[in-house]
C-alpha positions as CSV (number, residue, x, y, z in Angstrom):
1,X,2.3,-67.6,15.7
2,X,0.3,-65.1,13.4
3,X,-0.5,-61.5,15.2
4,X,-3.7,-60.7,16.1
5,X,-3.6,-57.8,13.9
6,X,-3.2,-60.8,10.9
7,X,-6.5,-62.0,11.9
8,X,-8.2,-58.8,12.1
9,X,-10.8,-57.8,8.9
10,X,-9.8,-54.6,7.3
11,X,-12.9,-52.5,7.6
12,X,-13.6,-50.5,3.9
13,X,-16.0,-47.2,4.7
14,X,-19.2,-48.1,2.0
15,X,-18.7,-45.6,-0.9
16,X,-21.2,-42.7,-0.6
17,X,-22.0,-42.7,-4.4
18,X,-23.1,-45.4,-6.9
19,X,-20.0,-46.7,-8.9
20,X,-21.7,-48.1,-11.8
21,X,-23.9,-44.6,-12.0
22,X,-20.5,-42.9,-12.1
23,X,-19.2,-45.3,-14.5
24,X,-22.0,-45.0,-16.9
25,X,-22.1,-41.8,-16.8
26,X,-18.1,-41.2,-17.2
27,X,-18.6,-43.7,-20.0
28,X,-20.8,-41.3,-21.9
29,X,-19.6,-37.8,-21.9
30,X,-15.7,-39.3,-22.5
31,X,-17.3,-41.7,-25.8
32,X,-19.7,-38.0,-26.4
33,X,-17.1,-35.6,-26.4
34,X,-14.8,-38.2,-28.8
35,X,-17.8,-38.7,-31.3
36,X,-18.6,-35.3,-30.9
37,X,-15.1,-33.9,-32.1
38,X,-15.1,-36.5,-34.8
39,X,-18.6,-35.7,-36.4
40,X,-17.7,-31.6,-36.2
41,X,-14.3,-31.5,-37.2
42,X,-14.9,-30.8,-40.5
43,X,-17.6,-28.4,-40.1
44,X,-15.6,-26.8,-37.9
45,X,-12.5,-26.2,-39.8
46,X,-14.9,-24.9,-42.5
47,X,-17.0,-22.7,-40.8
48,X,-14.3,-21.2,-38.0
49,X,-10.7,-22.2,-39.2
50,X,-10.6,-24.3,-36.2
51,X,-10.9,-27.9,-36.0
52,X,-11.5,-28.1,-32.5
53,X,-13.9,-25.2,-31.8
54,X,-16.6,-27.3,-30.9
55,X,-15.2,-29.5,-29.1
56,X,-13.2,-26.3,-26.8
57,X,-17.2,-24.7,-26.5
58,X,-18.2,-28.2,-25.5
59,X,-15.3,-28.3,-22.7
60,X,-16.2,-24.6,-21.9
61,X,-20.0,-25.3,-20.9
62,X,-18.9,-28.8,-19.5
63,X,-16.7,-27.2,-16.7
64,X,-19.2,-24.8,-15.9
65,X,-21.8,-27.4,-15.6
66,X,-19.6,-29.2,-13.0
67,X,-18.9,-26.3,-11.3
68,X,-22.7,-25.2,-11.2
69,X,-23.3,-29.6,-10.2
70,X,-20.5,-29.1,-7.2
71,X,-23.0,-26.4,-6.3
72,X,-26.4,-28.1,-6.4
73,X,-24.9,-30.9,-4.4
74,X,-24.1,-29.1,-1.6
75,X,-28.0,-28.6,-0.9
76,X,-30.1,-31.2,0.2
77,X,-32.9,-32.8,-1.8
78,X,-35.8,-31.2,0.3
79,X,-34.9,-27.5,-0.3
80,X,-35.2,-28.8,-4.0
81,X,-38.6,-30.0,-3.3
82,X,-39.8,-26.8,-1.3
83,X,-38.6,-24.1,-4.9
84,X,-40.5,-26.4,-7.3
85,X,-43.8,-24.2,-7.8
86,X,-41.5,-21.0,-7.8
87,X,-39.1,-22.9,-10.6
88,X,-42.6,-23.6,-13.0
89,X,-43.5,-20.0,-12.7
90,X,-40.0,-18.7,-13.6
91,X,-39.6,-21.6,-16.8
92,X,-43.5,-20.7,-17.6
93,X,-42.4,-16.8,-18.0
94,X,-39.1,-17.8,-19.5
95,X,-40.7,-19.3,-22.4
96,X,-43.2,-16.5,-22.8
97,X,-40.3,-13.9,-23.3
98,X,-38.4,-16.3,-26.0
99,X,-41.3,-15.3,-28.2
100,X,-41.0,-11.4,-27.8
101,X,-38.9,-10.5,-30.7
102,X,-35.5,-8.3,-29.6
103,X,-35.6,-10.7,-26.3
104,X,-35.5,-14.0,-27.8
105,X,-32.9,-15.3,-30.6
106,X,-33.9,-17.4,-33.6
107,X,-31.8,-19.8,-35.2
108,X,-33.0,-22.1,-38.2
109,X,-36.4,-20.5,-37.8
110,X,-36.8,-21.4,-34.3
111,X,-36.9,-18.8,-31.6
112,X,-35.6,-21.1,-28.6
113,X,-33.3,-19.1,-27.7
114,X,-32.9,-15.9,-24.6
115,X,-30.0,-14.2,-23.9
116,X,-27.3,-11.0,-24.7
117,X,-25.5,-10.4,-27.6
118,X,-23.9,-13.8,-28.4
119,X,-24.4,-15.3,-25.6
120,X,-28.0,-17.8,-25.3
121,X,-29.3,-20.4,-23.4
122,X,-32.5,-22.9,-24.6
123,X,-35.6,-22.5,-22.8
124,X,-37.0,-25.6,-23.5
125,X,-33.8,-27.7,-22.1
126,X,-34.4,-26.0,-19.0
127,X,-38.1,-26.9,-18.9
128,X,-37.7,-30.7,-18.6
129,X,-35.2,-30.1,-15.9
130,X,-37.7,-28.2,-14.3
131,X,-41.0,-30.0,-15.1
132,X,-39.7,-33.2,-13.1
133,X,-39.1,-30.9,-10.4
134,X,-42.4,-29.5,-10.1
135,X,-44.2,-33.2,-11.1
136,X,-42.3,-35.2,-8.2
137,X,-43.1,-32.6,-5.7
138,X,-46.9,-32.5,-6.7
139,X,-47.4,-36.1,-6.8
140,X,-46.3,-36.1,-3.6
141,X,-48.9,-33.7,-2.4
142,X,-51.7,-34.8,-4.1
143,X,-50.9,-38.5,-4.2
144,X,-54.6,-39.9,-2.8
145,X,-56.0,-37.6,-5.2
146,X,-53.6,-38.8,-8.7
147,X,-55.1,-42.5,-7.6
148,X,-59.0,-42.2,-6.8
149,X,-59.9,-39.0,-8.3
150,X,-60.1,-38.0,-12.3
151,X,-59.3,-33.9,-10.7
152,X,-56.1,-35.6,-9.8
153,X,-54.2,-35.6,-13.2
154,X,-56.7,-33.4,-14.9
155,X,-54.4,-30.2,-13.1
156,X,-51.1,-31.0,-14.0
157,X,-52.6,-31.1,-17.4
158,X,-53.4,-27.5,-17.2
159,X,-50.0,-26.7,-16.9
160,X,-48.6,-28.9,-19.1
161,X,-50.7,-27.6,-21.9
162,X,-49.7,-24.5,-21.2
163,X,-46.2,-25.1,-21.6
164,X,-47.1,-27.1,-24.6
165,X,-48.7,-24.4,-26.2
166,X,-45.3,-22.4,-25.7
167,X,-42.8,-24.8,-26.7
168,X,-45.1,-25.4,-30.1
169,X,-45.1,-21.5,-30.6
170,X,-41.3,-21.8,-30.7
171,X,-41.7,-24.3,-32.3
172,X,-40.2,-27.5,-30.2
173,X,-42.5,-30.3,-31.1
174,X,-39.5,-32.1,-30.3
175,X,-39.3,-31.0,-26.5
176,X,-43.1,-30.9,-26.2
177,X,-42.9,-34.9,-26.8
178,X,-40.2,-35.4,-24.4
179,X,-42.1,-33.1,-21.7
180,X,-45.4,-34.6,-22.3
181,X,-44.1,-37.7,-22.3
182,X,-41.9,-37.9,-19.1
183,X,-45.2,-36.2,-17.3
184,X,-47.2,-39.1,-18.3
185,X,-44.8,-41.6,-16.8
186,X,-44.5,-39.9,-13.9
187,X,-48.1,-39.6,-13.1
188,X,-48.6,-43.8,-14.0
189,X,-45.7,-44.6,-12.0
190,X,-47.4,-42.7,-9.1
191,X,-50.2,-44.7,-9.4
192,X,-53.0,-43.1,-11.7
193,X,-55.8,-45.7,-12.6
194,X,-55.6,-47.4,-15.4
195,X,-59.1,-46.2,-17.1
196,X,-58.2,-42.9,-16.5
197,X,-54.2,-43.1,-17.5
198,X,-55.6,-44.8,-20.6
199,X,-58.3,-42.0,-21.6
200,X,-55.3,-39.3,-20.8
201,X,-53.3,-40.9,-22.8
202,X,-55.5,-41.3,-25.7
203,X,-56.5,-38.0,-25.3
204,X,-52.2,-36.4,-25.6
205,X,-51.9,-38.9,-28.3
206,X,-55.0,-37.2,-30.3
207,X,-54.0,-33.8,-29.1
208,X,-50.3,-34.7,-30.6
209,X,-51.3,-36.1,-34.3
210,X,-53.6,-32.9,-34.7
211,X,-50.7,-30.6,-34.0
212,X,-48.2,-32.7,-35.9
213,X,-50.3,-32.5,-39.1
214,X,-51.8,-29.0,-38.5
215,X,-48.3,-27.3,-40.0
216,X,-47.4,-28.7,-43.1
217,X,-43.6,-29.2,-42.6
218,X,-44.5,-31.5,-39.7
219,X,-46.8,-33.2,-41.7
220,X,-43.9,-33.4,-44.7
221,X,-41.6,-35.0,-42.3
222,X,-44.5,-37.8,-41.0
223,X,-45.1,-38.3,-44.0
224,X,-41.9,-38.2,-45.3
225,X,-40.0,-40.8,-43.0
226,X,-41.7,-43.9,-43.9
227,X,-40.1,-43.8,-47.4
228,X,-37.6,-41.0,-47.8
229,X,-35.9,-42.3,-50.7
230,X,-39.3,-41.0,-52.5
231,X,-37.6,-37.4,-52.4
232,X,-33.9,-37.7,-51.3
233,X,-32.7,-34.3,-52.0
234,X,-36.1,-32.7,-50.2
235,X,-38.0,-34.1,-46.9
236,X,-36.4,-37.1,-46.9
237,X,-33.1,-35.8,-47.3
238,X,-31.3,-35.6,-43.7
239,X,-32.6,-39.4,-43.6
240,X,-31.5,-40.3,-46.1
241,X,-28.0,-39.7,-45.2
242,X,-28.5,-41.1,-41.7
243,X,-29.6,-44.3,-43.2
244,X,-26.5,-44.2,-45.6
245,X,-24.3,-43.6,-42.8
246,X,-25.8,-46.4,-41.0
247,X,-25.2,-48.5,-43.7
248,X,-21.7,-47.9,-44.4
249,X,-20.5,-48.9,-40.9
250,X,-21.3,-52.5,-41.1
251,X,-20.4,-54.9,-37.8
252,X,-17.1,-52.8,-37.1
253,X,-17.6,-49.2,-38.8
254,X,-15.7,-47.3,-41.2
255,X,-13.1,-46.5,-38.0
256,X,-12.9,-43.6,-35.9
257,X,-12.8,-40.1,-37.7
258,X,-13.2,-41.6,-41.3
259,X,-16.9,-41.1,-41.3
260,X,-18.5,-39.9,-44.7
261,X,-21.0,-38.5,-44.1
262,X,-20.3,-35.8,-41.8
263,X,-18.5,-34.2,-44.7
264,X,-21.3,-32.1,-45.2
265,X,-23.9,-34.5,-46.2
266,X,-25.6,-35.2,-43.5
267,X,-27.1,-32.2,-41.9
268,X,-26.5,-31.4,-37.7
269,X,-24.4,-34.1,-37.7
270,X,-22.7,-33.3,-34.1
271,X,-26.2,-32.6,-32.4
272,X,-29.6,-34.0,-33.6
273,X,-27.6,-37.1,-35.9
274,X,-24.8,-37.7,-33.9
275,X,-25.7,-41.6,-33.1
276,X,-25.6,-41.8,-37.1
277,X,-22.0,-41.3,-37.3
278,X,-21.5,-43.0,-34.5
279,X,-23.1,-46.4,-36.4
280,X,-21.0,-45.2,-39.3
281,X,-17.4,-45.1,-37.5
282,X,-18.0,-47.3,-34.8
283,X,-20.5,-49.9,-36.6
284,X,-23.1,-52.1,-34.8
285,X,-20.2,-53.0,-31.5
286,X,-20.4,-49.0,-31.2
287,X,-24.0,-48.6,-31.1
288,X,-24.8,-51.8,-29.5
289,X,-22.0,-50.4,-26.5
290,X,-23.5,-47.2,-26.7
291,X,-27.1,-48.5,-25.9
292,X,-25.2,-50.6,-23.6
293,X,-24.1,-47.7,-21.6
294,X,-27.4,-45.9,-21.3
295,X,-29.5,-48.6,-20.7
296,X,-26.7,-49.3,-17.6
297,X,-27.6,-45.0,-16.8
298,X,-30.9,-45.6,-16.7
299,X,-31.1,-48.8,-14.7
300,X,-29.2,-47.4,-11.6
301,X,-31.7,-44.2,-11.9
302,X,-34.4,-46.1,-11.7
303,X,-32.4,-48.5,-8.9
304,X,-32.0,-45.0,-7.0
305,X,-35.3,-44.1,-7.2
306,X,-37.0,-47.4,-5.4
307,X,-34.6,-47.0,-2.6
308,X,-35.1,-43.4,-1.9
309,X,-39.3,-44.7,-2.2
310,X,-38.4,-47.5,0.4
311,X,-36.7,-45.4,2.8
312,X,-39.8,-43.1,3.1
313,X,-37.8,-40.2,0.4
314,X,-41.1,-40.3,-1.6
315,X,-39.8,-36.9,-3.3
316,X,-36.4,-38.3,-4.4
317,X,-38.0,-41.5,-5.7
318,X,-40.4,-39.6,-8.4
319,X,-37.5,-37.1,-9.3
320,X,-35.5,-40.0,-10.3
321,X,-38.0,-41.9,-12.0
322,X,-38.8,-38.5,-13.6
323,X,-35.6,-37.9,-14.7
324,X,-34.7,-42.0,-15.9
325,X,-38.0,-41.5,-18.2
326,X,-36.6,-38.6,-19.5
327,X,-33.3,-40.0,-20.3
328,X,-34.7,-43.2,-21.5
329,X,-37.6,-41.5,-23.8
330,X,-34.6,-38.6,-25.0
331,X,-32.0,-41.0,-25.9
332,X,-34.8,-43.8,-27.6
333,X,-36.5,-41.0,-29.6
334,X,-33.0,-39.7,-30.8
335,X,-32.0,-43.2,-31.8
336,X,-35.8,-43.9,-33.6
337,X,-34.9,-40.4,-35.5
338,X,-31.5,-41.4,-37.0
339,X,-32.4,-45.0,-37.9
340,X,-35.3,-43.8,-39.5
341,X,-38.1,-45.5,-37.3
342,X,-39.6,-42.2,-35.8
343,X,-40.5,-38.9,-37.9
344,X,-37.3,-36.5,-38.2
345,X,-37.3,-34.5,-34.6
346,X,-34.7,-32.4,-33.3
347,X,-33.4,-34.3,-30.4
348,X,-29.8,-34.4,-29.2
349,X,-28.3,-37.6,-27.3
350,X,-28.4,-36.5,-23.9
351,X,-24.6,-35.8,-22.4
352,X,-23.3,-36.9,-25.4
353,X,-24.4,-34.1,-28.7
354,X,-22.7,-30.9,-28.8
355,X,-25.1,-27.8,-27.2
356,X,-24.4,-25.5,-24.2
357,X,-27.6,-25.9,-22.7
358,X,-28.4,-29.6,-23.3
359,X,-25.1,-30.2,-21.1
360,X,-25.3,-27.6,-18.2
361,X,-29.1,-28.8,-17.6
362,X,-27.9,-32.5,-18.1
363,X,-25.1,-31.8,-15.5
364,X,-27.7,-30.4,-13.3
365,X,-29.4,-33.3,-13.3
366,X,-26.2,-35.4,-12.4
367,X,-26.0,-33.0,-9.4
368,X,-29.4,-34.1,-8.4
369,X,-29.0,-37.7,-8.8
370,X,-25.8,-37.8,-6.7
371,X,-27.0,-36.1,-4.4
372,X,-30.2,-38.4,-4.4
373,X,-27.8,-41.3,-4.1
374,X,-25.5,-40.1,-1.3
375,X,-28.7,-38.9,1.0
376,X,-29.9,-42.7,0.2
377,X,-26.8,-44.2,1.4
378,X,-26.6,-42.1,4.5
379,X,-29.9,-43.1,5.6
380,X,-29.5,-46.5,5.2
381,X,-26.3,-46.3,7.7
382,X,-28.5,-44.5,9.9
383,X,-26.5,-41.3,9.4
384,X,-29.7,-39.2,8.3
């Protein structure tokens, strides 16, 4: 005669976090920080005598990230929500002192850069973290007025050209797209009319082509990328080794560490054209996996988002819509760069290309989605 106890269900606790979020997003950084290694490990021993010195900064800024993630999750969602206007300021003035000479730090002819001694941290990383903040909380606020009326989106467009005109003095046309981009998509998921999304739109995409051809090396590389091979060894040169690398690795790749390219022929290899020796090593199954894996990321974002919007979190929903576009448009920008369908922009893959900033802000935003996720589930089990 079997035991009550052998007829009894063994009750699991639901998991507090998303498992394939988790997944994903383990996926990433572990396949990052391999790729990573394997496009700077040449560069590396060159430049430092040591193989692995990006890869040991990459592991430096990564546990501080967590650590500074194990923080942010502690708070809840709302207290996010209530600093968002004080954060713009703060980002707004931050960018303004990056362009005071002595104050901000210029590398490759870009002052991005603020910070002591050797020690800097990117602006403009910090100001698409902090632009979805300020956007989700303000289309909250001003929801009615994004859908009937034109004032609606006309005042986050006031900011937004602001910090436009900021990131361009840098210059960051590269984070300016992203920026501009991810505010758009916010503002049409919340609802914006049509007519007027469409005339805004328009309007960003005019406003964009006059800066891109105002300075004549963004108007080399527009011009440049839709046939590179015209000067190889000029404009067209850093694509042209991207394309090379992608057509070395074939279905399977060349194998892991044997890459080419990265031997000093194709330029910021570990950062901006990291996905290209990626396709070179790992072939099509490698980028096809990789593409795999962020489209995976993005999808339980998004997922996140419309539950936190059906349980009434209206604020959580648009910060993870905000922060899916800007994963999505980062990582499909990166990709049109180093296949050679987009002009030549310096964009890293996001959690994956070696940068200190990049990966403490991108860590941040894992802190908020978690945390997202977990007040979501509590809800739902009536907890909260």
């Amino acid at each position: 005669m079997r035991t009550h106890s052998m007829h009894r269900q063994a009750v699991v606790a639901p998991a507090l976090y998303d498992k394939w979020f988790v997944f994903a997003i383990g996926s990433i950084i572990i396949l990052g920080l391999l790729m990573m290694t394997s496009a700077s490990i040449v560069v590396s021993d060159k430049q430092m005598h040591q193989p692995f010195h990006y890869l040991f900064k990459q592991l430096v800024y990564m546990t501080l990230g967590f650590a500074m993630a194990g923080v942010i999750l502690q708070f809840e969602i709302a207290q996010l929500e209530k600093l968002g206007s004080y954060l713009l300021v703060g980002v707004l003035l931050a960018l303004a002192l990056v362009l005071i000479p002595g104050i901000g730090h210029s590398r490759n002819g870009s002052a991005r850069w603020i910070g002591v001694g050797p020690l800097g941290f990117q602006v403009s990383e910090l100001a698409k973290f902090i632009v979805v903040v300020y956007m989700a909380g303000y289309l909250v606020r001003r929801n009615l007025e994004i859908r009937t009326q034109l004032s609606g989106f006309l005042k986050p467009m006031l900011i937004l050209g602001t910090m436009a005109v900021l990131l361009l003095k840098e210059p960051d046309f590269g984070a300016t797209v992203v920026v501009t981009a991810t505010t758009l998509g916010m503002m049409f998921l919340a609802g914006m009319r049509v007519r007027h999304f469409a005339a805004l739109f328009s309007l960003v995409i005019a406003a964009l082509a006059v800066i891109a051809v105002s300075a004549p090396y963004r108007l080399a590389r527009l011009t440049s990328f839709l046939n590179p091979w015209e000067r190889p060894f000029d404009t067209g040169y850093q694509l042209t080794q991207s394309l090379i690398a992608f057509g070395r690795g074939g279905w399977f790749g060349v194998g892991l560490g044997k890459s080419i390219q990265k031997m000093f022929y194709l330029p910021e290899a570990h950062t901006d054209f990291l996905f290209a020796v990626i396709a070179e090593e790992l072939g099509v199954i490698g980028m096809v996996a990789v593409m795999g894996l962020f489209f995976l990321l993005v999808c339980r974002i998004f997922i996140m988002g419309r539950e936190a919007q059906r349980l009434g979190k209206h604020y959580a929903a648009f910060l993870a819509y905000g922060f899916g576009l800007w994963i999505a448009i980062q990582f499909t920008v990166s990709i049109g760069v180093n296949s050679g369908l987009l002009p030549t922009k310096g964009l890293t893959l996001p959690l994956m290309s070696y940068g200190g900033s990049s990966v403490l802000v991108n860590c941040l935003v894992i802190a908020v989605l978690l945390r997202i996720d977990y007040e979501n589930r509590l809800s739902a089990l009536g907890i909260s």
